[in-house]
C-alpha positions in Angstrom: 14.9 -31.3 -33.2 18.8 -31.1 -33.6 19.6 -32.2 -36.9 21.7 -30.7 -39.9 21.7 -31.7 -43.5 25.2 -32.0 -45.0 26.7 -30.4 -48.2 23.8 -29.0 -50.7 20.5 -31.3 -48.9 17.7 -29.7 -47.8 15.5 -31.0 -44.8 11.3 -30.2 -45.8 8.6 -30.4 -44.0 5.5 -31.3 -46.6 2.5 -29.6 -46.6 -0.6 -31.4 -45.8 -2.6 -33.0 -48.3 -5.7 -31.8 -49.1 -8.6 -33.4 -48.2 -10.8 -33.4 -50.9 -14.7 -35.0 -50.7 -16.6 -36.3 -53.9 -20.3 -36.0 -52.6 -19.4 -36.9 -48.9 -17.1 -39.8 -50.1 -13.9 -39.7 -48.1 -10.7 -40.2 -50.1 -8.6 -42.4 -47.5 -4.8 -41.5 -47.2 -3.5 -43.8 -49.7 -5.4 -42.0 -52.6 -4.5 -38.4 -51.9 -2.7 -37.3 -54.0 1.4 -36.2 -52.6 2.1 -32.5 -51.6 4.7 -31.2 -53.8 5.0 -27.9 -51.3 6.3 -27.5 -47.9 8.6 -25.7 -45.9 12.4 -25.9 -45.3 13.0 -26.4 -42.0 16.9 -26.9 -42.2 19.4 -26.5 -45.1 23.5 -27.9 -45.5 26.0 -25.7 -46.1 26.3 -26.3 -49.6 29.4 -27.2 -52.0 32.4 -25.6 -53.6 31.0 -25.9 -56.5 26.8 -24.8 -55.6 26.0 -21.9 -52.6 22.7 -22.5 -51.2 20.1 -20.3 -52.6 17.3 -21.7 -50.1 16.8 -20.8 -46.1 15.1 -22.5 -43.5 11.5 -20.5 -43.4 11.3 -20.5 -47.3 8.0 -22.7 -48.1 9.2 -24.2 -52.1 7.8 -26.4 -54.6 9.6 -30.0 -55.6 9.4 -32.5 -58.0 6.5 -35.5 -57.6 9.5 -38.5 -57.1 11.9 -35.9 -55.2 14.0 -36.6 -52.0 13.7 -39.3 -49.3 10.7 -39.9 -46.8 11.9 -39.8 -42.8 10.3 -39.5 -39.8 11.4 -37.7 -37.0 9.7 -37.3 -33.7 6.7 -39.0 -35.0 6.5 -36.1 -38.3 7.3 -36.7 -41.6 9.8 -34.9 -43.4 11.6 -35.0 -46.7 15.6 -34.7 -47.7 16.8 -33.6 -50.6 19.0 -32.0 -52.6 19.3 -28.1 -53.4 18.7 -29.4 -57.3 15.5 -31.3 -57.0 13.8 -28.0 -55.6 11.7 -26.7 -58.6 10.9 -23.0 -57.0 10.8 -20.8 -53.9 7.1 -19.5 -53.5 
């Protein structure tokens, strides 16, 4: 994959949701419940005003609404910005 978020966005790969079973009921996709943890795969290279605090590698923990769905290469993946990143874990 060859792609490079500009200024302070930063390109995340979610973690998997967890499959969780009630008695042998299984929860279908569109009731699990979203990650809010994954890993940064590739960062910009910030602003004049912000320095980038996160590297790609760094697995972090963002906001329920944060960033933008895409898909590349038939995976998911979020981008967002430095700010909306709640914590580096």
């Amino acid at each position: 994959m060859n792609i490079r978020p500009l200024a302070d966005r930063v390109l995340i790969k979610p973690a998997a949701a967890e499959e969780k079973t009630l008695g042998g009921i299984i929860i279908p996709d569109s009731a699990k419940e979203k990650p809010l943890k994954g890993e940064v795969v590739a960062v910009g290279n910030g602003t004049k005003d912000e320095e980038m605090v996160v590297k790609a590698g760094d697995t972090v923990l963002y906001g329920k609404y944060a960033g933008t769905e895409i898909e590349l290469e038939g995976e998911k993946f979020l981008i967002m910005r430095q700010s909306d990143i709640l914590a580096i874990i």
